[in-house]
C-alpha positions as CSV (number, residue, x, y, z in Angstrom):
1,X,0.2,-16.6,-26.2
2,X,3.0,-14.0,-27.7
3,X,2.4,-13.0,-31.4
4,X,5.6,-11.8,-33.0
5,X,5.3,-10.6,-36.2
6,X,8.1,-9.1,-39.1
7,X,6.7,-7.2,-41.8
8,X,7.4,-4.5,-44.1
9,X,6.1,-3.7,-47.7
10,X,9.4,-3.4,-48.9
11,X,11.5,-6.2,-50.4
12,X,15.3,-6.7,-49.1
13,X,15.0,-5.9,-45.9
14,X,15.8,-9.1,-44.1
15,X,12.4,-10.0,-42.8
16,X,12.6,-13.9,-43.6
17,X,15.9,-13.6,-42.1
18,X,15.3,-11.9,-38.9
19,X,12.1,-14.2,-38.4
20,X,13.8,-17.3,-39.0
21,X,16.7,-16.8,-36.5
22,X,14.0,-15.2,-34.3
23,X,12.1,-18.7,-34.1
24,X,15.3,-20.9,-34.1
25,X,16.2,-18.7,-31.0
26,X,13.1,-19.0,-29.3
27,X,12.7,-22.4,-29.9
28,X,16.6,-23.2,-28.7
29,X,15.3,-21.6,-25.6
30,X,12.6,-24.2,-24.9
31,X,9.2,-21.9,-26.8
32,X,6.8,-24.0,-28.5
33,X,7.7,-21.9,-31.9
34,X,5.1,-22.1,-35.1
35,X,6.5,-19.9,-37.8
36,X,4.7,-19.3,-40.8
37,X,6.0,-17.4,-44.4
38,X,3.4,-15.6,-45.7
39,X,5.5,-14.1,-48.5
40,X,5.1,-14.8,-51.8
41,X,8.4,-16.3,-53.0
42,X,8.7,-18.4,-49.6
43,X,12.2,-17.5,-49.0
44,X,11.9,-19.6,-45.8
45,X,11.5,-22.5,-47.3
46,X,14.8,-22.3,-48.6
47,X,16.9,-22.2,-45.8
48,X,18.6,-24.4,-43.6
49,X,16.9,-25.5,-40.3
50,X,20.5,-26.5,-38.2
């Protein structure tokens, strides 16, 4: 099992981003993905999953 991780203490830095295309990447290239946001605000949540 790979752990891939994107963290930084500072906000703005285009973590939720960067994971989020990471994972839809990974999974478009057959990886069983689980992604999970452990940031506060749950910026994830908000974005679209096309």
């Amino acid at each position: 099992m790979l752990t891939i991780a994107c963290l930084s203490l500072s906000g703005g830095q285009g973590k939720t981003t960067t994971a989020v295309l990471l994972a839809k990447s990974l999974a478009q290239k057959g990886y069983t993905v689980l992604a999970v946001d452990a940031d506060p605000p749950k910026q994830s949540l908000h974005l679209p999953r096309k």
